[in-house]
C-alpha positions in Angstrom: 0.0 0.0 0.0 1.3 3.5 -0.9 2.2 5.5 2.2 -0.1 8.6 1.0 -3.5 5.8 1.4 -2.3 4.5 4.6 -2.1 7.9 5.9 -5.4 8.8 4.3 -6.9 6.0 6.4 -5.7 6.5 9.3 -7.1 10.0 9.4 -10.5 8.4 8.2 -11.1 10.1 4.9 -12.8 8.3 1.9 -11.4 10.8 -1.0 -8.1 11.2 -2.6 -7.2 15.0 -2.2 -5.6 16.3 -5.7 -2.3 16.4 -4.0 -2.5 12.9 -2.7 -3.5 12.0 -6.4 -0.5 13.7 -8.1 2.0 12.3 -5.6 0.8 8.7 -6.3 0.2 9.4 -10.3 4.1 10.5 -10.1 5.3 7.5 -8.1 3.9 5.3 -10.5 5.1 7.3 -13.6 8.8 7.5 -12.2 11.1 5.5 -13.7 14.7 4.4 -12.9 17.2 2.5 -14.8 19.0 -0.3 -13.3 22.2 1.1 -13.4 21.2 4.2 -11.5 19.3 1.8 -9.2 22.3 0.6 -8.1 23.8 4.0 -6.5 22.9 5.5 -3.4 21.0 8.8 -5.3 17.2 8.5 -4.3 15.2 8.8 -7.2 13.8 11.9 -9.1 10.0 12.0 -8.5 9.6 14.9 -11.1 8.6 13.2 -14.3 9.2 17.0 -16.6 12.9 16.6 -15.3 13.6 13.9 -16.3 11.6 14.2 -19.5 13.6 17.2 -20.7 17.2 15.5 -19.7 16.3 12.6 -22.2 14.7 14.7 -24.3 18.7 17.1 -24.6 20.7 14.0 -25.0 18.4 13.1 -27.9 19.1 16.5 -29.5 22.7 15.8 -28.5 22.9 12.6 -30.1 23.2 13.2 -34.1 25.1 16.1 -33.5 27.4 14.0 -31.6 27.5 11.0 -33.8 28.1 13.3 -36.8 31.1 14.7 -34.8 32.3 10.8 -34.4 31.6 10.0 -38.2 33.6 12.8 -39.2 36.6 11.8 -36.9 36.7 8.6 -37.7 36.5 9.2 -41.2 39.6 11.7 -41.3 41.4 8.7 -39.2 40.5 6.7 -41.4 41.6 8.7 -44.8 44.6 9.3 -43.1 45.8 5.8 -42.3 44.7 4.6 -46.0 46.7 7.4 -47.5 49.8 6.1 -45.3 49.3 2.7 -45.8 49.0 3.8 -49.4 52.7 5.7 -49.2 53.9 2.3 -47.2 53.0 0.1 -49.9 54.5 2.6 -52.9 57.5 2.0 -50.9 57.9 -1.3 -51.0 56.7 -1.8 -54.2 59.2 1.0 -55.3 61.9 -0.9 -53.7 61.1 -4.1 -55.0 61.0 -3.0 -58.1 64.6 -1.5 -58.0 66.0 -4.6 -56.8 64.7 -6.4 -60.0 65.7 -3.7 -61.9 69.0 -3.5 -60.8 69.1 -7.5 -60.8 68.0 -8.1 -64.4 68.7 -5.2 -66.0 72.3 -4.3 -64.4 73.7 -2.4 -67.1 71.0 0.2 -67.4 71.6 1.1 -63.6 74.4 2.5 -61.4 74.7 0.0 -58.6 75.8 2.5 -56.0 72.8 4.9 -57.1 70.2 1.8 -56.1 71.7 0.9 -53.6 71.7 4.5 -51.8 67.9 4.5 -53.0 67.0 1.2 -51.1 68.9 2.9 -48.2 66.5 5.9 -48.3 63.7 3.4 -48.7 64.5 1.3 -45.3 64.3 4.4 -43.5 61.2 5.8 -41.8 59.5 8.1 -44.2 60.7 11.5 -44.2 63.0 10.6 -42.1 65.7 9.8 -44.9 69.3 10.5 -44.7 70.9 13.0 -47.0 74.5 12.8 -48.4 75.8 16.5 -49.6 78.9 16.6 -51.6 80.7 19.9 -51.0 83.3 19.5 -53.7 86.3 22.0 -54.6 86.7 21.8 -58.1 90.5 21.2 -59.7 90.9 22.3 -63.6 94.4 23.6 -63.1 98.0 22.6 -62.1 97.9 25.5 -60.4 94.8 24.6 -58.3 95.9 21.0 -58.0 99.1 22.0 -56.1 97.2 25.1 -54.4 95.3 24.7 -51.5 92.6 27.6 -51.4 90.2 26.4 -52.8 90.2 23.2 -50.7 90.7 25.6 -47.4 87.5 27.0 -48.7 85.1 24.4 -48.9 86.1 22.9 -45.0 85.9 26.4 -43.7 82.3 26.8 -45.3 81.2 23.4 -44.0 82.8 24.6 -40.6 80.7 27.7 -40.6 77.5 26.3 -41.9 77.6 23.5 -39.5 79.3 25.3 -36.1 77.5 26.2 -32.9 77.2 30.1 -32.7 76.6 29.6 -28.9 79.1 27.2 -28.1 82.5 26.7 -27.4 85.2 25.7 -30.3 84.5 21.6 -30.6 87.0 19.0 -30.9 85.3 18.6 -34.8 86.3 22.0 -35.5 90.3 21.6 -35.2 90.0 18.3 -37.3 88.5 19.4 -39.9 90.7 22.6 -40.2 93.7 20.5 -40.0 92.9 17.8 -42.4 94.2 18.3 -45.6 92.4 17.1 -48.5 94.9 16.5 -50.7 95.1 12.8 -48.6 91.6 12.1 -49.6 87.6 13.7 -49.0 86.6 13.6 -45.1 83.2 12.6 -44.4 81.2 15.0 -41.7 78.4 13.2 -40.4 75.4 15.4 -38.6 74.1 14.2 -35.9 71.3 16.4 -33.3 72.6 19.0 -30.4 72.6 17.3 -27.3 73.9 19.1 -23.8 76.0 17.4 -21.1 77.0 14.4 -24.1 80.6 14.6 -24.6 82.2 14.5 -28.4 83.7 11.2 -29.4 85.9 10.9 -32.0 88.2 7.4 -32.9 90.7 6.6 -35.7 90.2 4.0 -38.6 92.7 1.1 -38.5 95.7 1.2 -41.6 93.9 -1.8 -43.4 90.8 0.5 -43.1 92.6 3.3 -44.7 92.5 1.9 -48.3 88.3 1.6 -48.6 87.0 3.8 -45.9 86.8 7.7 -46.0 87.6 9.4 -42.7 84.9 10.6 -40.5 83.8 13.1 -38.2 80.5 12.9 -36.1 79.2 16.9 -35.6 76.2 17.9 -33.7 74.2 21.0 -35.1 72.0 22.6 -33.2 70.3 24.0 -36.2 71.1 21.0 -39.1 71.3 18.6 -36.6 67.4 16.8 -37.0 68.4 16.4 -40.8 69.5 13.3 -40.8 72.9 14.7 -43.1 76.3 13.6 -44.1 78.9 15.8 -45.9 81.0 14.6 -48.3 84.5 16.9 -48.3 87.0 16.8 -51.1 88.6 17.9 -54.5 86.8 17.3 -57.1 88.6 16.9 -60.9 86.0 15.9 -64.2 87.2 12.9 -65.8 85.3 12.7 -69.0 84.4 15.5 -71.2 80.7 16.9 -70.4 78.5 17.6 -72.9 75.2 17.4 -71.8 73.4 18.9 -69.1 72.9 14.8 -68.2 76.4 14.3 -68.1 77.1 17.2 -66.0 74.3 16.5 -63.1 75.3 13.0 -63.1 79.5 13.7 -62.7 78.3 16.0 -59.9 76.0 13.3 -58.2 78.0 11.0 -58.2 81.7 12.4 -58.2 85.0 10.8 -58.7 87.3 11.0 -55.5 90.4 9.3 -54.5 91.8 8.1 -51.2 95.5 8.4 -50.5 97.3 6.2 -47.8 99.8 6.3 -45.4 98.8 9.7 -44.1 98.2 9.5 -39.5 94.9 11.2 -39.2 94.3 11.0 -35.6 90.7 11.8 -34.7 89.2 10.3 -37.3 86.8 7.3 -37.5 86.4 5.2 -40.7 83.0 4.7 -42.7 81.5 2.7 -45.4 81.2 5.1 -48.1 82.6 4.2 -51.0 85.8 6.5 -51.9 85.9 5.8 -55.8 82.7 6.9 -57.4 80.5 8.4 -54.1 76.9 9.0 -55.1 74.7 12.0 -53.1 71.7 13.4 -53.1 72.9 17.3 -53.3 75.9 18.9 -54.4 77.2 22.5 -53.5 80.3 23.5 -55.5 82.7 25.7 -53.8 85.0 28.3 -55.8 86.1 31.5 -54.9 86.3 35.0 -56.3 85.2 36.2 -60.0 85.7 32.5 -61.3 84.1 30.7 -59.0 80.9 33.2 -60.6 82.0 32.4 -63.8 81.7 29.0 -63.5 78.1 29.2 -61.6 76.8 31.1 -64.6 77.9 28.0 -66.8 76.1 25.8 -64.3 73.0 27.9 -64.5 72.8 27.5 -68.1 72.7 23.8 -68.0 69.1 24.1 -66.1 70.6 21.9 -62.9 68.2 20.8 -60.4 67.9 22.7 -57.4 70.1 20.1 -55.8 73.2 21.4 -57.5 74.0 24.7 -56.5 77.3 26.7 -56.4 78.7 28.8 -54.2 81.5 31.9 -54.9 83.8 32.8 -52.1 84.1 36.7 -52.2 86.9 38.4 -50.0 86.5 41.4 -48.0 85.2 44.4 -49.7 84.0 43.1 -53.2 80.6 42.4 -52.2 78.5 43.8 -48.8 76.6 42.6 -46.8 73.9 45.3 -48.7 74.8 43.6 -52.1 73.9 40.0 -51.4 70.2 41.1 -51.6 70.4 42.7 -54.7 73.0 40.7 -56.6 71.2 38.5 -59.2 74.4 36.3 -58.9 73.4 32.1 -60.3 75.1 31.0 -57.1 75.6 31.7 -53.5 77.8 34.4 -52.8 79.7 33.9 -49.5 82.7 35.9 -47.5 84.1 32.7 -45.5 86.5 34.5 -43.9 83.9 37.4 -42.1 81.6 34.3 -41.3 84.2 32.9 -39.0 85.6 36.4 -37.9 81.8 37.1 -36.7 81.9 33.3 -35.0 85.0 34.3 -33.4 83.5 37.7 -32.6 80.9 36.4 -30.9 82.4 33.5 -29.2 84.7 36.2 -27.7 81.3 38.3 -26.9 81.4 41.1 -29.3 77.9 40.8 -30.5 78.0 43.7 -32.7 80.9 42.7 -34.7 79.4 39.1 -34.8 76.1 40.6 -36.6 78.1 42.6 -39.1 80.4 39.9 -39.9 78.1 37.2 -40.1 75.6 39.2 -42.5 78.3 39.5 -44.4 79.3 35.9 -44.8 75.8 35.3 -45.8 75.9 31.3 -44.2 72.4 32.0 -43.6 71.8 31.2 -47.4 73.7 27.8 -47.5 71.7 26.9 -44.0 68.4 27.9 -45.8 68.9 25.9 -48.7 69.9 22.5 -46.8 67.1 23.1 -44.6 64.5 23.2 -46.6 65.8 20.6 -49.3 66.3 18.0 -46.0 63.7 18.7 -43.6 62.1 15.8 -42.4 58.6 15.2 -43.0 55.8 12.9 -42.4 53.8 12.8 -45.7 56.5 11.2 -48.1 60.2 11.0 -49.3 62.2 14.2 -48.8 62.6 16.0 -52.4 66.6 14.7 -52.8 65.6 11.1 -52.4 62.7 11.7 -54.7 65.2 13.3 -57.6 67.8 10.7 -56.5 65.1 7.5 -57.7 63.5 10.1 -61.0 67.1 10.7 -62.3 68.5 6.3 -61.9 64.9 5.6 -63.6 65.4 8.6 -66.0 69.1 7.1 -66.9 67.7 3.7 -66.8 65.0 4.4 -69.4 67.5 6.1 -71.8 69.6 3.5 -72.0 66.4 1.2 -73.1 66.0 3.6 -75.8 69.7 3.8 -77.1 69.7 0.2 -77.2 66.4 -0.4 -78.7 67.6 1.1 -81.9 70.5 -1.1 -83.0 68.1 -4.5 -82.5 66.2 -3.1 -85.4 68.6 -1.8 -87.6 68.4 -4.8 -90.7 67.3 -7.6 -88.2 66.6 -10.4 -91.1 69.3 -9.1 -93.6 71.0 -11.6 -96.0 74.7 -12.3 -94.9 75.4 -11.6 -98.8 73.6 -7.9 -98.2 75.5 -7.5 -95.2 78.8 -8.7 -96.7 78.8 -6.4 -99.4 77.2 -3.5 -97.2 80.7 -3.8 -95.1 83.1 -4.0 -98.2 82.0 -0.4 -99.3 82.4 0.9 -95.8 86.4 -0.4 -95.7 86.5 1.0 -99.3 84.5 4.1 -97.8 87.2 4.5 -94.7 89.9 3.6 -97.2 89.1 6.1 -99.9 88.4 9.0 -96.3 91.7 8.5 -95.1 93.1 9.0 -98.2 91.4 12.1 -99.0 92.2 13.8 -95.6 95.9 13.0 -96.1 96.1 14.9 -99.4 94.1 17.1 -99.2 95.3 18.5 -95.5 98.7 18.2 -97.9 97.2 20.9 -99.9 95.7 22.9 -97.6 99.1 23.5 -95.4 101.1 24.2 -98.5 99.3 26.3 -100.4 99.6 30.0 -100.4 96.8 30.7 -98.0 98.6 28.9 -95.5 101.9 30.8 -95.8 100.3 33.8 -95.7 100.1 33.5 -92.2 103.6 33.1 -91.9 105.6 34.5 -88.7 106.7 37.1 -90.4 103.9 38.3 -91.3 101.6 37.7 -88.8 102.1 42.3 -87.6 99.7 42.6 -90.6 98.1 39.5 -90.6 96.9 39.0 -87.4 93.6 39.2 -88.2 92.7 36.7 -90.7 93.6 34.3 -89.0 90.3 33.1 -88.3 89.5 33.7 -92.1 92.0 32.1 -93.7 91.9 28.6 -91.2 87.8 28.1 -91.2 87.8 28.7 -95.1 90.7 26.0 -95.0 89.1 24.0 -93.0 85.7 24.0 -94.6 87.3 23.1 -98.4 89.5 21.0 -97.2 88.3 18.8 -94.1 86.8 15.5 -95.7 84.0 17.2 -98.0 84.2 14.0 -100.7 84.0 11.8 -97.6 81.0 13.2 -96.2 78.9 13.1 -99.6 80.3 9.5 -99.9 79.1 9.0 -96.7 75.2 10.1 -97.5 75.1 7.8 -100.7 76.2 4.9 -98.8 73.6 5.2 -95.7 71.4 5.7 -98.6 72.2 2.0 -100.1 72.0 0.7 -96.5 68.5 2.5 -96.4 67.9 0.5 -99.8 68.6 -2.7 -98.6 66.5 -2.1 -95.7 63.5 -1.3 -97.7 63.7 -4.3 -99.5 63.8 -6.3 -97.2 60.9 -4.9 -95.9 62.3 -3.3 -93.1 60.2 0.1 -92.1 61.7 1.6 -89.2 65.1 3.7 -90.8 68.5 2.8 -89.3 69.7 5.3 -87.0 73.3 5.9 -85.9 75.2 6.8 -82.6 76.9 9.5 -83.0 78.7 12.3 -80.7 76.8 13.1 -77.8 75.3 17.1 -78.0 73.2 18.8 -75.5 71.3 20.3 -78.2 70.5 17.2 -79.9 70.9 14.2 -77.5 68.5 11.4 -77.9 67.8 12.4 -81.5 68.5 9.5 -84.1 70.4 10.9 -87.3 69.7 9.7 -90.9 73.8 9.1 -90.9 76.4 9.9 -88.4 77.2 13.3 -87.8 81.2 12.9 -86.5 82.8 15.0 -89.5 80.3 17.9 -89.1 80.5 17.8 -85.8 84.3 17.6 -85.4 84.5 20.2 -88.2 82.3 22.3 -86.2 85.0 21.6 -83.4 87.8 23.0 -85.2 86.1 26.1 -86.4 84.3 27.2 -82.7 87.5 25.4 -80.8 90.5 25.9 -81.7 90.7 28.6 -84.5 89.4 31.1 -81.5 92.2 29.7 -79.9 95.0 30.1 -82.8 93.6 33.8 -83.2 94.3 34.8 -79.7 97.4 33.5 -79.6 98.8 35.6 -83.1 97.0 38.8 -81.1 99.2 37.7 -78.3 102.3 37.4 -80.0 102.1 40.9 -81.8 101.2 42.9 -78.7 104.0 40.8 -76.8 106.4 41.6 -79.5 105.1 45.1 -80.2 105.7 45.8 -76.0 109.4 44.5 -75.8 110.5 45.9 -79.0 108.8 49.5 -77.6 110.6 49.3 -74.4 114.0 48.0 -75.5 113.7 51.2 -77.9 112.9 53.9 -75.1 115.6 52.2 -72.8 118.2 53.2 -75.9 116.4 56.5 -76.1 117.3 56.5 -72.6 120.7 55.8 -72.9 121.3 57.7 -75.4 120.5 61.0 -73.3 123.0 59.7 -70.5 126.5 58.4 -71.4 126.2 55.3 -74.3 126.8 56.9 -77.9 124.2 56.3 -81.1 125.9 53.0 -82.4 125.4 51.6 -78.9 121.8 52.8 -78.0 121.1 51.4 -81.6 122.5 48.6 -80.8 120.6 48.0 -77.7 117.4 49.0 -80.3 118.4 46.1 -82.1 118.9 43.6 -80.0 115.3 44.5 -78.4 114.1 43.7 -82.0 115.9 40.7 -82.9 114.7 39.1 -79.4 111.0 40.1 -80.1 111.1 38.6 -83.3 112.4 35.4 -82.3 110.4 35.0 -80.0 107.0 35.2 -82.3 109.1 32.9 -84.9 109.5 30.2 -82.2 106.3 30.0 -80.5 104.5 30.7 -84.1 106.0 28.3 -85.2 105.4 25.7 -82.5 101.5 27.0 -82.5 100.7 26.7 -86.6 102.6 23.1 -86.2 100.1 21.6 -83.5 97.3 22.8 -84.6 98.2 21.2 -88.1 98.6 18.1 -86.3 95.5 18.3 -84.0 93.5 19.0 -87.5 94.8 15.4 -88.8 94.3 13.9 -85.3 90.9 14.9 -85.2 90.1 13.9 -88.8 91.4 10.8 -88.5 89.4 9.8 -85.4 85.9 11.7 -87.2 86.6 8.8 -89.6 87.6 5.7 -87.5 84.4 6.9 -85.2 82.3 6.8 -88.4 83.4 3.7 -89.4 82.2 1.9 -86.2 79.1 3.8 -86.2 78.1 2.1 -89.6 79.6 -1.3 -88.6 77.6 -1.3 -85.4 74.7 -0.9 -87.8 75.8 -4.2 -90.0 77.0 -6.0 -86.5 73.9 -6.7 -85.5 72.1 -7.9 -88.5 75.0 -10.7 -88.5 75.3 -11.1 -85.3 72.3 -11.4 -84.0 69.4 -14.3 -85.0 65.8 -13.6 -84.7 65.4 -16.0 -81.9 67.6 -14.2 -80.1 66.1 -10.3 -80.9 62.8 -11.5 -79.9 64.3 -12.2 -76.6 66.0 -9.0 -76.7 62.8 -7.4 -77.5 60.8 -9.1 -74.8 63.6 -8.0 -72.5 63.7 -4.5 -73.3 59.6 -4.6 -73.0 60.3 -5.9 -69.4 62.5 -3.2 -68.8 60.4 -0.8 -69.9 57.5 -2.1 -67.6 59.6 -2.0 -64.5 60.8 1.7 -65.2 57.0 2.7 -65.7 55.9 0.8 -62.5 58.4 2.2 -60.4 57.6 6.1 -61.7 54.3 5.1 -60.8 55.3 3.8 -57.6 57.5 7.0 -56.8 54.5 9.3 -57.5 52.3 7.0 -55.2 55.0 7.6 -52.5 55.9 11.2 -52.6 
């Protein structure tokens, strides 16, 4: 019985009062789940309370869901999209090993290898090799060591701890001399209270290991980096914007023994051909400009840069925001004045010396080409896999040419086809023998005698490129056209289609481009005339002003004496002598000049007709060589190749 009717009977009354009736409609109406049964709270006996709680959380509810969905569903993008990145990378490395495993001589080993490096590392967490090379072109630079003192000092500046004492690293590195070899700087973060460590590589160690200094940087230090010091000297002639990016990415260095260098640790990087994944050239002055405005015409990726080492007072700290300079001009020696300055507590100096020195600029550009990231591979690992498949897939396509240049051609065909290219050589060697023979005794020649060379000086460059282009091999090139003609001809009726084409010399203009015949006596004719006739002119100018100045002052030095003590015949005599020396002098290095550059002429036309020869035998080679068996497996190898390439670009895309 509710309490409200027991104490309604006990007081005798028949009737419910309204307010008896509302307490015992309400305690009927109540309702309390089971787990708020449970707790101590007595229950609400106000039904509109409770009706409007669970009436909010019901408004709450798809606002709240929504909220959830949406969550959920950026987790979820998220995670697909790095699962996605995950799986480019493994696909991208797999497919590097098989290219590097089946294809091996489309691929630089070292270059794959340092790509499946990057690719075993977390993403965006790569590691970074910078090659900070000090170019060599001279005897005078190779003995010289400025240029060398330059690149370690702007390593040591770029890389050195503003705030901090001189480290241990520091003295190394200033006292290692890279003529013994390049010195590898590893970056490591800025950690306070850990001391620096620093160990020797044993003598057998010497021989394959580049020695190594570990550096913490407070501001490079999370980059994951590793400088590559040393001299750097071009091998091979570049002449294509290819060439040049790939001798610069992965650059020649040699490592010289039985040196002590204490303080050093060895590592495993190779010390014969070292590849990176950026490259900062280091030259100084004027030149060093010079030679950044030549690497700004070859359209270098931004991972190739160059930087000019300016002394004091030829360019302010006002004129590194306005130059337009293709490079990064630097004053070295006012960085590490204002480092010095500042260690020392001059502040003021420090800011004027470092603006100056304009480090910022290096740190900038390492800084944002290395920063870690968490979406995908940093940019230089990126470029580093775009350029191997880049190389990779050009190589497919300069040999895919030669398989079908006359694949089902007769052996009679082909037999005859190579008789007329000996009688073609033959007949080419002949005619640049006689007629060079006429050319360097005619009268055209000897009018560039010594002799003559006060009033002659200046058609030099006339008088050689007109002999040049009457004389050098003009029979032999025609000859040349007819018979890639009668190779065409054969071709055609045999029902071949696609034209032969023909390696010929490398040109940045033209590389990749298939020729209708080779092109190596135009091109080394060209070589002549823009090479070394420029060349031969400057020297004759040379010669005469050389001349002209010693004859002049051995004249006003007899002037001279003749004023003071020394009669006419002797201050004529002095005259004379200043003459006779002069002219002597042009006669014997004239002389030596016009007979090299008659023999380079023969050289070079010589080798534009052996190189000719082998381009059209190459062409014959490998319609007798080569069965059709065998060029449909060449075919379905080069198809593979192709596939791979195309699967890993995608692959790279999917992963940056």
């Amino acid at each position: 019985m509710a309490p409200a009717l027991a104490f309604e009977r006990a007081l005798g009354r028949n009737k419910i009062s309204p307010l008896s009736r509302q307490l015992n409609n309400s305690s009927r109406t109540s309702s309390i789940c089971f787990f708020c049964s449970l707790t101590n709270r007595p229950p609400s006996t106000t039904a509109p309370a409770s009706f409007l709680v669970r009436s909010r959380r019901l408004k709450q509810l798809p606002a709240t869901l929504s909220s959830t969905r949406r969550h959920q569903s950026t987790e979820t993008t998220s995670q697909a999209a790095q699962e996605t990145r995950s799986n480019s990378r493994t696909e991208l490395a797999h497919l590097l090993n098989e290219l590097q495993s089946q294809f091996p001589n489309y691929v630089d080993n070292k270059r794959v290898a340092l790509a499946l490096r990057n690719l075993s590392e977390p993403p965006g967490q790569e590691s970074i090799r910078v090659a900070v090379l000090s170019p060599v072109k001279s005897l005078e630079e190779e003995t010289s060591h400025q240029s060398e003192l330059t690149a370690k000092q702007l390593v040591h500046v770029t890389l050195a701890d503003e705030l901090g004492a001189e480290a241990k690293w520091e003295r190394v590195l200033a006292e290692y001399d890279l003529h013994h070899g390049p010195i590898v700087v590893r970056v490591k973060p800025s950690t306070t209270g850990q001391a620096e460590t620093s160990t020797s590589a044993t003598e057998a160690e010497h021989e394959e290991r580049a020695p190594e200094v570990t550096v913490p940087s407070p501001t490079l230090g999370k980059n994951k980096l590793e400088f590559l010091v040393s001299r750097f000297r071009p091998y091979v002639p570049l002449n294509s914007s290819r060439e040049l990016e790939e001798s610069l990415l992965t650059p020649t260095v040699r490592l010289e023994d039985g040196e002590d260098r204490n303080g050093l640790h060895g590592t495993e990087i190779p010390v014969s051909t070292t590849p990176v994944h950026m490259t900062l050239v280091v030259g100084d002055g004027l030149r060093g400009a010079l030679d950044a405005s030549r690497l700004a015409r070859s359209n270098l990726p931004e991972t190739i840069q160059y930087a000019a080492n300016f002394k004091t007072g030829l360019l302010t700290a006002e004129d590194l925001g306005e130059t337009q300079l293709p490079c990064f001009p630097v004053n070295v020696d006012a960085a590490i004045q204002g480092l010095d300055a500042l260690r020392a507590g001059n502040i003021e100096l420090f800011s004027q010396r470092w603006s100056e020195g304009n480090v910022k600029a290096i740190r900038d550009w390492l800084h944002s080409n290395t920063a870690g990231t968490e979406k995908g591979l940093k940019r230089p690992v990126a470029r580093l896999i775009e350029s191997l498949l880049q190389r990779a897939s050009a190589k497919v396509q300069d040999a895919q040419p030669a398989r079908k240049e006359l694949p089902l051609a007769s052996a009679s065909s082909i037999s005859r086809l190579e008789r007329e290219v000996a009688i073609w050589a033959e007949n080419a060697h002949e005619e640049l023998q006689q007629q060079l023979d006429i050319a360097f005794t005619a009268s055209l020649w000897s009018k560039l005698g010594w002799w003559k060379l006060l009033w002659r000086a200046d058609d030099v460059t006339l008088v050689t490129s007109e002999m040049i282009a009457q004389r050098f091999l003009p029979k032999a090139e025609k000859d040349l056209i007819h018979l890639t003609g009668r190779i065409q001809e054969a071709a055609v009726e045999l029902g071949i289609t696609t034209s032969p084409s023909y390696p010929g010399p490398t040109l940045s203009s033209t590389a990749g481009a298939g020729k209708k015949w080779p092109a190596q006596i135009p091109y080394t004719r060209n070589y002549l005339q823009e090479t070394t006739v420029p060349s031969l002119h400057a020297l004759a100018q040379k010669l005469v002003v050389q001349s002209a100045g010693f004859t002049g002052m051995t004249t006003l030095l007899a002037g001279l004496s003749y004023f003071s003590a020394l009669g006419a015949y002797e201050c004529g005599a002095i005259a004379a002598l200043g003459l006779v020396v002069s002219l002597r002098y042009v006669q014997k290095k004239w002389n030596e000049a016009r007979e090299y550059w008659e023999a380079e002429v023969r050289e070079e036309g010589r080798k534009a007709v052996r190189a000719t020869e082998l381009s059209v035998t190459r062409t014959l080679e490998w319609a007798k060589e080569e069965h059709p068996g065998e060029l449909v497996a060449r075919d379905e190898a080069l198809t593979r190749a192709k596939d791979i390439i195309r699967q890993a670009k995608k692959a790279l895309d999917a992963a940056t």
